[in-house]
Each structure stands twice: as C-alpha cells, then as structure tokens.
N, C-alpha and C positions, 0 to 999 in steps of 0.2 A: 833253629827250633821249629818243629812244628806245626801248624795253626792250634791243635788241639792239644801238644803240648804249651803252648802260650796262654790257651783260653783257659785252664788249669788255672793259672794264676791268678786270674782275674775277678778281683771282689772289690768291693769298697769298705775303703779302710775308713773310711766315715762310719759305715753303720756298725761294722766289725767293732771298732774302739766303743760303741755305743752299746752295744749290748755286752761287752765282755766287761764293763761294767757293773750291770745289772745281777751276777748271781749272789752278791752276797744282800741284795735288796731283795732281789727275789726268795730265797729263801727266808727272809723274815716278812714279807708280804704273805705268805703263802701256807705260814703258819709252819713250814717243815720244827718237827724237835729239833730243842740245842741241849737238851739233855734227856737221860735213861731215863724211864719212868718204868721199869721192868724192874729195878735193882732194890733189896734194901740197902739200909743203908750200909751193912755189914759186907753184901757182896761188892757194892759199888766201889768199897776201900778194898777187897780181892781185886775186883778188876784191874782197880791203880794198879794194884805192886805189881801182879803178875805181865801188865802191858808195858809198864817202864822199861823204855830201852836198856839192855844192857852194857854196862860199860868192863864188866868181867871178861875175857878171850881167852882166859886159860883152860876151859871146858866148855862143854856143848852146855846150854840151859835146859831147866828142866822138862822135860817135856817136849826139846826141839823137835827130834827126831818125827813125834806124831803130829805133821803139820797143820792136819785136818782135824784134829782132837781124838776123837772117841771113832769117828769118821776114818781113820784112816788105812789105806789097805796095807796090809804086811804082804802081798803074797809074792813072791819072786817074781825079778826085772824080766818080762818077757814086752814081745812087741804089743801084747795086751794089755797092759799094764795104768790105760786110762778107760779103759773099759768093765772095771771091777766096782761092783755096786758097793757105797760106803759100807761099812765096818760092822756098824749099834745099827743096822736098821731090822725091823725086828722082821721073824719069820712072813709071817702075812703080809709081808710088803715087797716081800721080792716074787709073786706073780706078776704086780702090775711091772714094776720095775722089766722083767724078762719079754712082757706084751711091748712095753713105749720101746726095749731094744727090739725089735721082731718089726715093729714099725720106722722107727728109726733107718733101715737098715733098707727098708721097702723101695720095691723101683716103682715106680708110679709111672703109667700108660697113659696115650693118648686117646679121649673121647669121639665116637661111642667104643666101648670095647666089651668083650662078655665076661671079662676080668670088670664087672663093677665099681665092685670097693676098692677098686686101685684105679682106674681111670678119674680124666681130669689134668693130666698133666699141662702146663704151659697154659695157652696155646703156644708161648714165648718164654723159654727158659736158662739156667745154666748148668742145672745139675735136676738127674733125675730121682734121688735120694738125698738124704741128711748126710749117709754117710761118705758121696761120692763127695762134697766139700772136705770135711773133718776125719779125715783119715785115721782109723783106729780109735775114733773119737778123740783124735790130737790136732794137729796143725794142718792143715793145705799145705799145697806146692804151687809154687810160685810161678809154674808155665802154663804161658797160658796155649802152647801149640799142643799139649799134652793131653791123649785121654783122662789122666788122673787129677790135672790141673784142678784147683779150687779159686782160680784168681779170676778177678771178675772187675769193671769196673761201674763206681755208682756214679747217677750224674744228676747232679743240684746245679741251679742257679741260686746268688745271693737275693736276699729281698731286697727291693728298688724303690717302694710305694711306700706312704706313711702305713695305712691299711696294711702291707707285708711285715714292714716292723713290727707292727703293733701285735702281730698275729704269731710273732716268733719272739718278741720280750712276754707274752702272755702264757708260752709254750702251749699253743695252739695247734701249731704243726712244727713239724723235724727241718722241714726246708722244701724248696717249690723244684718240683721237678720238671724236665725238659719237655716241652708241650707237646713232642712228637715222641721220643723214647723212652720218657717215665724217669724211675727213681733208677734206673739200672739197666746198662747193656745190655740184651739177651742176647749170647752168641749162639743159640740154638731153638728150633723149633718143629711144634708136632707137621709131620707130612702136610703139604698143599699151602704151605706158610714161609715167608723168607724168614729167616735169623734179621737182627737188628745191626748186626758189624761183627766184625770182629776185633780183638784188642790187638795190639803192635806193641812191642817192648823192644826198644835197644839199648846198650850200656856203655858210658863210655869208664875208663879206667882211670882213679886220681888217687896217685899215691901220697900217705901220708907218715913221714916220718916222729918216730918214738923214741924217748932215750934210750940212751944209750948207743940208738943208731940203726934201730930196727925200721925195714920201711913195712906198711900193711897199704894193700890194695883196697881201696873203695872203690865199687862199681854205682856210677848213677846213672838211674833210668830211667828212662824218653819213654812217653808213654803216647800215642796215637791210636783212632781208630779204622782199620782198612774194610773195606766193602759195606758202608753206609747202604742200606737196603732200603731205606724210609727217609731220603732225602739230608741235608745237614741238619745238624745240632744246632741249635738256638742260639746265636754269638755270645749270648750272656751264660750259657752250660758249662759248668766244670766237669771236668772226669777225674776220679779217683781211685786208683788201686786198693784191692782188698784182698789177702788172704785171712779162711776163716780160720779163725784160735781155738786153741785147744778146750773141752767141753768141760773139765774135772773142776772138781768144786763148787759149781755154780750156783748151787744152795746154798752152800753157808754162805757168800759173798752176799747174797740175796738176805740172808739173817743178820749182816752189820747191820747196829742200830744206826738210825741215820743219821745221829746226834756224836756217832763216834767217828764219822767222817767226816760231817760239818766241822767238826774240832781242826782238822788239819788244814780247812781253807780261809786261805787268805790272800784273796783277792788284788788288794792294792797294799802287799806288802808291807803290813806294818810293821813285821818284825823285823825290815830289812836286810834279811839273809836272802835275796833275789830269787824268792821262792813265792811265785803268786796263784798257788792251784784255786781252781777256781769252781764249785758244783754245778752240775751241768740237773736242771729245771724240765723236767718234762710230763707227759702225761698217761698215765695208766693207759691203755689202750682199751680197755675193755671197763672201767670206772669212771673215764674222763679224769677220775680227778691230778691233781699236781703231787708230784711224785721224786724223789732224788731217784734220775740218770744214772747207773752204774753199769750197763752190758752193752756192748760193739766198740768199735776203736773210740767212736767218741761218745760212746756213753749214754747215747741216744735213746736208750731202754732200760725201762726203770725194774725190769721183774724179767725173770724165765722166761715166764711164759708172752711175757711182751717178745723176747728176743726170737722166741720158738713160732709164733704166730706171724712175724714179721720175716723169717725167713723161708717159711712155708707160700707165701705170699709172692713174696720175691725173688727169690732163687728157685723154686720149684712150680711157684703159679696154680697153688693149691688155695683154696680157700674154707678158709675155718670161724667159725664164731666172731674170733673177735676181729678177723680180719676177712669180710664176706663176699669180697669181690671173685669169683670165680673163673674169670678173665687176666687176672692175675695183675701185672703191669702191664699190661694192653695199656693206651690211652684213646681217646674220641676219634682223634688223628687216625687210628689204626683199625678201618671199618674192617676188612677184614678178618683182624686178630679178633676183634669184636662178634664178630658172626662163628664162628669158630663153634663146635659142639661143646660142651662142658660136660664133666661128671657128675653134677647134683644131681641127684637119686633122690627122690623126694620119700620113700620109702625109709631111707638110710636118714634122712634129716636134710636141710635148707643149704648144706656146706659141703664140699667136695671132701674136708677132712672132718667130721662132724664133730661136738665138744668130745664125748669116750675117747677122740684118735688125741686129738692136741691137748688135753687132761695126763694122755699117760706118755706121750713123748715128753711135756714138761716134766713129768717128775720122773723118766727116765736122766733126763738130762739136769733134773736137780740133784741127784745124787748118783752120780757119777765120783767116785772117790778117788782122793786124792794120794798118789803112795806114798809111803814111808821116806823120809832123808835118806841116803847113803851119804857112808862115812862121815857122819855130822860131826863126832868129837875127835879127828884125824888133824893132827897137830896142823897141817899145810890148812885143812876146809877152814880152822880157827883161824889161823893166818890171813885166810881170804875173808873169812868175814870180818875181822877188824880193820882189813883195808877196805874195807865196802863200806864199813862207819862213817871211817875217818876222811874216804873220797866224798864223804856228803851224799850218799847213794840218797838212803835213809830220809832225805829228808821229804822224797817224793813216794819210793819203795818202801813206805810202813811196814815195819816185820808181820806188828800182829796183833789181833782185835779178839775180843770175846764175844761171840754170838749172845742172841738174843734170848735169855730165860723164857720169854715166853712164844717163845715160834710154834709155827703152825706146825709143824714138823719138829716131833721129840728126837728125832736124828740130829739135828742142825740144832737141837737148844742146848745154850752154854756151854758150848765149846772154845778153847784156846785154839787157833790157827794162827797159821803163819803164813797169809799169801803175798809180803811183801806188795803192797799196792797203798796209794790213800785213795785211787778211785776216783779221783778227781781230773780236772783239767789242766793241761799245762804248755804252754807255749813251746814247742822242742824246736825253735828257729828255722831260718830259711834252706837249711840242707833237708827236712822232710815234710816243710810246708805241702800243700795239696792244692791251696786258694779255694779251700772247698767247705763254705759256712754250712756248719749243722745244728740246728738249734743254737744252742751259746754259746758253740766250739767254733773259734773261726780257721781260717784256712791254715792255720799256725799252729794250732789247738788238738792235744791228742788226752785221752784218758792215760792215765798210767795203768799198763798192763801188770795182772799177776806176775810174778815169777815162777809160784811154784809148778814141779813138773818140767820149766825147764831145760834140767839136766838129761830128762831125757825122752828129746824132741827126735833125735834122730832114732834113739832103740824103737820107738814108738809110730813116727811118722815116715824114716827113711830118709829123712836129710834135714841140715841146720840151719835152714835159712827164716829169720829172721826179720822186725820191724812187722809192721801193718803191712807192706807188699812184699818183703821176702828180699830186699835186695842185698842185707845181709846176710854173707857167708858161714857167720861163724860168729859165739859171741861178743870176740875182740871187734868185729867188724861195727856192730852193732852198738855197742858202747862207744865207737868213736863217731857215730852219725849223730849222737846227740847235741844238741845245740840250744841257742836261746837260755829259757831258766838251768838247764841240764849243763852248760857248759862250762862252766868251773868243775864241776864233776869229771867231765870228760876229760879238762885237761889237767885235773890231778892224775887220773888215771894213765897218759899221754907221756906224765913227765915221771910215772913211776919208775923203778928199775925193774925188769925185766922178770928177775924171780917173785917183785910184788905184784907183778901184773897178773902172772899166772895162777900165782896164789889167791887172786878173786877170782879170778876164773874157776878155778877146782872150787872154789867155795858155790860160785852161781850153779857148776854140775852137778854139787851137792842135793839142790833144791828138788 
C-alpha cells in the first residue's frame, strides 16, 4: 500500500466514536424541529397515509411514476434528460432559470483577461466550469487521466486538540484542511503556477461469488498522489475520492421538512434492526447559523446554495458572497498562488462571481427536474421493487416525503416525491471507508445518496460507474460494496436467485 493510500486511513477512532455520538444531542441542543409546523392538522393525517410504505406490489402507487410531484419532466429519454427545468414552474421563471444555465455552463479565464466578467479562474483549480464536473448536469467520470474526468480528491485531517473537537461537535467548521494544499487537490492551474499533484488510481480485482454460482468482479481502488509540486502532505492528511452527483432535484430535497428526516435517525439504535443513521449538524454558510446537512457525499451542506458557493470556491476558485476568498484554495503556505492576479472588478461588485451570478446558478441548480419513472407498473419493475422492500433496502433508501407547504419556492411546495434517500449518515463498513472525518461523518460514514434518475446515469452521462468515486461498474457491482449497517442488505441480495436479483435491478433502472 501506498504512504498516501495508508494515510487515507488514518483518524482516531477516539474522537470519531465521540462525535458520532453527538448528532442526536446535537440536534436537540440546537433546537433543529422534530415536528411540521407547516401542516394542519388535516394535511398532517394526508401526509401519513400518502408516505406510508407500501406493502401492496401488485401495481405501481398512485402517483409513482411523477417522482418529483408537480415538478416532474415528461419529455422524452434523451441524453438531456437531467437538464429540463422542473414542470409547475411558472412562465416568469424560466429567464432566470435559462441565465443560471448560460452561467452554469460558463468557462471562466485566468486573471487579468479582457473577458472581465469571466476572469478570475483558480489560480489553482479542477475544472473550469459547473458543467465540466456534472456532465449533462448528471454524474462525472471516474478518470481522472481524462479531459472529461470529474474526479478529484479532498484532503482533511481529523481534529487532534480539545479546541478542534470542540469546534467540530459545535459545527464550527466541516474539517481542518492540509496546511499546505487546502481542502482539495488542484490538479490544474492558471499559466506561471505549478498544479498541486496529480491523482493515481489503481485497481486490483476480487471476485465475489452469488447463488446460484454466479461470480461478479469488484475492482478496488488504490488511490495516491504522483508529482506533489508544494512539497508532502501533512502525515496526519487523508485524501478522498469524489465524483460529482447528479444535479436533478435539488430543491425539493432542500424542501424536506427537517423534522421528516430527523424521524428516521437513530443514532444508537434503539430500534435494534442495525440501522443507526445519524444527522449530520452544520452551518448555513452565509447565516452562520445551525442547520440539518443534506448535500455532498457526506452531507456537509445544508442548502443549494451552500453546496453551489462551496464548489465555486473549490473546484473552480471562484469567489462569491458567501464564500469571498478570491484565491480560492490557495493557503499562506502558497505565496505564490497568493500573489496571483484575481478577477474582482470592483465595478462588477467585491466577488469574482458577484451575488446576481451564485443567486441564479442556485436556482438554476434548484430546479433542475427530475424525469418521469419508466415502466413503473411493468410486472418485472413490481417484482423488483418488492425485493427492494423485503432486502431491507428501505430502511436507509426512504421512498418518499412531502415537501414543505410553505417553501419559498411554490415549485417545491407540497409535493409527493420519491428520492428514495433518508439523507442521513450511515456507516457503509471498511470496503468504502475513506478515514476521512467530515463534520460528524467519520471515515466510515457516508450520507445515503438519492436514487432517483439513477436508471439513467449512462443515457445521460455516458457510463455506469457508480459509489462516491465511481469504482463501481454497474449497479450489481455497487449494491455488493455495501457493508457495515448495509450488509444484511447486501447479503440478502447476494443470496437471492438470479431472476430476483435482476428483477431489483430493472426496478432501481426504473427510478
């Protein structure tokens, strides 16, 4: 192994077990809801019947097929097909929507340039647009020798100091970044500037046999960094693979009350079915204030617009209102990167992406709509969803929540979805550990990703890989990397017969 695949690993499992205690304290210290206060009481008993799981599989539920509610796009499967603005959103809203895509979309230059309002790039970056990550506004790809590549890795060290703990049970900050290369690699940078490394991926091959007698390849991957330009990593740095997820839905996820997600955690397990998700505690970025975590693998952002400003930041080294460094992830360490020209136009406002720009890419990227099911009432997709039940998927993959009556956005109010998520945290064991504490998510610790759109990653992105870094193939592959709370799951699914396995398969390409 590696040096830098070893130092991956490395956290302490002292503070780790100390704060992974802390979310269901936190959330009642902090005052998060544990109940609607949007609903009366008439809708509140709607909400019951229509969220109760179903235990019916002879037909599709009412409503399946529009998973986004009102929100949902009908238009035909094309490789566009996560790029269609929600449904009900009304006329007057789709210029900004067409502006935050037009920006979205934008290659940002390196400073000074006579392209103004697009200079500013880096100085130290990975991508030079939104959309060179989020491919058709769907999934990355997993290479990282590739022009198209979206994979990247982030690098945190665990807190060490009482003062660090105290400053990550408070959700103070997300995690302390490497004293010389920040919260994240840059494998690229503007002219007269080195790059930070580059990433190394290799895989070895372990196959794993399925009844009946079927073997399936898993590929696991060795992650290192080759041509270090700014000296080593800090011994205590982890590195962590990231491909970015798909953009669709984002708003309504953002319109779960957050009282209907608090519902499914439980931390230390009282109900004893080895199910302990956990709410991941953080902080508005632009409010300060204490906020439920629901967007990036680990849930590290609590709204759009935190997730949109943090990767403007990060990934492109743009700066915006709420996140105003214009140096982007430079650190002290990096006098150079430091001295670097920037694009703040003082004319244009104090931020290289000034609020107008990150205003309309968030609500580009808030309603981003989600497409319709195919074949949802198709005898085989019933078939697979009642083996999705009955494997215990469910108990992490929530079908589906009613948005918020009173959101900001009459788009996103009181809608039935179905993102199959509880948005919480959950231990997925030592086959996709990272050892990389983020906030309350320790190195073990992953949000549960939506599902929907799933079905189709590849019409849409061009291939089916799979997990937060992409190392699965396909979604058989993926369902069997699960582990920790997930793995009675996976080995229902392991020990199914052949025709049932597939048959949750057609049902997840349903989604």
């Amino acid at each position: 192994m590696s040096p830098f695949s070893a130092r991956r690993l490395l956290f302490s499992a002292t503070i780790c077990a100390t704060i992974a205690g802390l979310s269901a304290a936190l959330a009642d210290n902090f005052d998060l809801p544990t109940k609607r206060t949007d609903l009366t009481e008439a809708d509140a008993k709607r909400v019951a019947d229509v969220t109760r799981p179903t235990t019916d599989f002879s037909k599709a539920e009412q409503y399946e097929a529009m998973q986004a509610g009102g929100a949902t796009s009908i238009d035909p499967v094309t490789r566009n097909s996560f790029s269609h603005i929600s449904a009900n959103i009304p006329f007057e809203e789709e210029q900004p929507f067409k502006l935050g895509n037009a920006l979205f979309k934008k290659l940002w230059v390196s400073a000074p340039s006579s392209t103004q309002a697009s200079d500013g790039l880096g100085p130290l970056f990975n991508a030079r647009s939104c959309m060179n990550c989020h491919l058709n506004d769907g999934r990355g790809k997993p290479e990282p020798d590739a022009s198209t590549s979206s994979m990247f890795l982030r690098l945190a060290r665990t807190a060490k100091t009482p003062d660090e703990e105290r400053a990550v049970a408070n959700a103070e900050t997300i995690n302390f970044p490497d004293p010389v290369y920040g919260h994240q690699l840059q494998d690229r940078a503007v002219p007269g500037l080195p790059a930070e490394g580059k990433m190394a991926v290799s895989y070895t091959e372990e196959p794993v046999t399925l009844a009946g007698g079927e073997t399936v390849s898993l590929r696991r991957p060795r992650y290192a960094i080759d041509d270090l330009g700014y000296g080593p990593l800090d011994p205590a740095t982890t590195i962590s693979p990231r491909v970015a997820p798909a953009m669709i839905g984002l708003g309504l996820i953002e319109a779960i009350p957050e009282a209907d997600i608090l519902a499914h955690a439980d931390p230390d397990d009282k109900d004893g079915d080895g199910i302990h998700g956990k709410a991941a505690i953080v902080r508005d970025h632009r409010t300060g204030k204490i906020a439920l975590g629901r967007f990036g693998w680990k849930a590290q952002n609590a709204s759009v617009r935190d997730q949109s400003a943090d990767a403007f930041l990060n990934d492109i080294g743009i700066s915006t209102p709420d996140q105003p460094d214009p140096h982007g992830d430079c650190t002290e360490a990096q006098a150079k990167c430091k001295a670097m020209a920037t694009g703040v136009q003082k004319r244009l406002g104090n931020e290289e992406a000034p609020g107008p720009i990150l205003d309309l890419v968030t609500f580009y990227s808030a309603n981003l709509a989600v497409p319709a099911r195919r074949k949802a009432s198709f005898p085989e997709t019933l078939k697979g969803k009642q083996v999705f039940y009955e494997s215990g998927c469910t108990a992490c993959h929530v079908p589906k929540y009613v948005t918020r009556r009173d959101s900001l956005d009459k788009a996103q109010s009181f809608q039935l979805i179905w993102p199959y998520s509880d948005f919480l945290l959950h231990d997925m064991g030592d086959g996709l550990a990272d050892g990389q504490q983020v906030g309350l998510a320790s190195g073990r610790e992953w949000r549960t990703p939506p599902l929907w759109g799933i079905g189709l990653t590849k019409t849409v992105s061009g291939h089916s890989f799979f997990l937060h870094d992409g190392r699965a193939r396909n979604l058989t592959e993926a369902i069997l990397w699960h582990g920790g709370e997930a793995q009675k799951s996976r080995d229902a699914f392991a020990s199914l017969p052949a025709d049932n396995r597939q048959a949750l398969i057609t049902f997840l390409e349903s989604l």
